[in-house]
C-alpha positions in Angstrom: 17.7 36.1 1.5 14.8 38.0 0.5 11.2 36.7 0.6 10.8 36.5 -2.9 13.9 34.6 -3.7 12.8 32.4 -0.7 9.5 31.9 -2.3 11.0 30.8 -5.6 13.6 28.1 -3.7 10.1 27.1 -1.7 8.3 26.7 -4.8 10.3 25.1 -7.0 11.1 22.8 -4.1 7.6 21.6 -3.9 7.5 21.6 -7.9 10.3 19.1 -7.6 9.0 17.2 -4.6 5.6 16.6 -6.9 7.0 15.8 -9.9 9.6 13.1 -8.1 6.3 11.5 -6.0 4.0 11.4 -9.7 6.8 9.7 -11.4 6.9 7.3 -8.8 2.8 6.5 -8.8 3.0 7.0 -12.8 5.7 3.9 -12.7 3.4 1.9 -10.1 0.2 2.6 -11.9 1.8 1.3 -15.8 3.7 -1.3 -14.2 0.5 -2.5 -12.6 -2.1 -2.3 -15.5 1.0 -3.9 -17.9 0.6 -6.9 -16.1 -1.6 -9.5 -16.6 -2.6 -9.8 -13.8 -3.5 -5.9 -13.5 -5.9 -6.6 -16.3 -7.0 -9.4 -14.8 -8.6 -7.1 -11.8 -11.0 -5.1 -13.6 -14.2 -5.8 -15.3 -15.4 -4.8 -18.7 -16.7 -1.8 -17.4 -13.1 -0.8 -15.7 -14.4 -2.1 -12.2 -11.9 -3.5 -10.0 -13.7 -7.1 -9.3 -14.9 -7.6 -5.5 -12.2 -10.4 -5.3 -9.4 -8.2 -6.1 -9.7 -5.5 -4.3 -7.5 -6.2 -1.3 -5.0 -6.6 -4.0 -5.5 -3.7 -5.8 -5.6 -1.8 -2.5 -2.1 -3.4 -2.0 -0.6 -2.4 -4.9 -1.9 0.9 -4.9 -1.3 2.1 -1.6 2.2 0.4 -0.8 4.5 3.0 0.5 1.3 3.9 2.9 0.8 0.5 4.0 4.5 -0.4 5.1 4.3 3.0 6.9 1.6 2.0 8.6 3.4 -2.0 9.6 6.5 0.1 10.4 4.0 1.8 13.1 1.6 -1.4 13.7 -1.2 1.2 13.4 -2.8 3.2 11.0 -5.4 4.6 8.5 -4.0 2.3 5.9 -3.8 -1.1 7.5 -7.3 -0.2 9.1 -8.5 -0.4 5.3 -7.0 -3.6 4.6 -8.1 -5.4 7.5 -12.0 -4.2 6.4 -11.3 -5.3 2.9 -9.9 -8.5 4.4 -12.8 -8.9 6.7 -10.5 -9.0 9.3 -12.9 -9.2 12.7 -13.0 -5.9 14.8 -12.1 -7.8 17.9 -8.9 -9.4 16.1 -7.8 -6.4 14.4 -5.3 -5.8 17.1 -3.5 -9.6 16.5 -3.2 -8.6 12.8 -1.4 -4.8 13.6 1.1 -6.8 15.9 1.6 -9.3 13.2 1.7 -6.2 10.7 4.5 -4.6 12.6 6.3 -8.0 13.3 6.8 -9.0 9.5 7.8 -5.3 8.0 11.4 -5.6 8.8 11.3 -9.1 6.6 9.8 -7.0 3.8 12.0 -3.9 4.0 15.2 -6.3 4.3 13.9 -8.7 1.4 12.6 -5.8 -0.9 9.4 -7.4 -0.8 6.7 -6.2 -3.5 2.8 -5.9 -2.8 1.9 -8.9 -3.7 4.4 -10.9 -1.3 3.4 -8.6 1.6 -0.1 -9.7 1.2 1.2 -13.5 1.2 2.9 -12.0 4.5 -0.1 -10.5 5.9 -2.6 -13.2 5.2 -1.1 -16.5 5.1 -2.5 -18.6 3.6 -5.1 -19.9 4.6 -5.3 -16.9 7.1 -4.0 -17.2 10.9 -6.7 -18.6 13.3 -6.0 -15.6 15.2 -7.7 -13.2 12.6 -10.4 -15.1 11.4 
């Protein structure tokens, strides 16, 4: 194969790759602010209100978050436990709990929302307050 024609295949492969991810966060992004609730996030100025932003975060940022459960570590769940205001010295407790409850919300299809249910409780565990 020559490197041009290799190019091409690369390229367009990466085209494709973009285009399929975009419609994906193009889907999540109108199915999100068609909601009432979506609307319901943001002040008149297009803020996202300091109560919802662990929501929006959620919703935004799925695919990264049950990544990050599957793991019971990263970059992702680090940022939800500080918008959560998760303690530093309990942040351990939630990644194991993290990790314990993503094969409930991969076998369940779970969406953002009940993740967060899953993640928080409600009220919150003792063990991360």
């Amino acid at each position: 194969m020559t490197g041009q024609r290799r190019f091409f295949l690369s390229a367009s492969a990466a085209a494709l790759a973009l285009s399929l991810s975009a419609c994906s966060v193009t889907e999540t992004i109108s199915n999100f602010l068609s909601s009432t609730s979506g609307r319901s996030w943001f002040t008149e100025d297009g803020l996202i209100k300091a109560d919802q932003r662990v929501n929006a975060f959620m919703v935004f940022n799925f695919e990264n978050i049950k990544q990050d459960m599957a793991r019971g570590q990263g970059e992702y769940l680090d940022s939800l436990t500080t918008l959560m205001a998760v303690p530093p010295d309990r942040r351990t407790s939630f990644y194991a709990h993290a990790q314990s409850q993503y094969p409930h919300v991969v076998q369940h299809g779970s969406t953002p929302e009940e993740t967060l249910v899953l993640l928080a409780g409600n009220p919150a565990p003792a063990a991360w307050r």
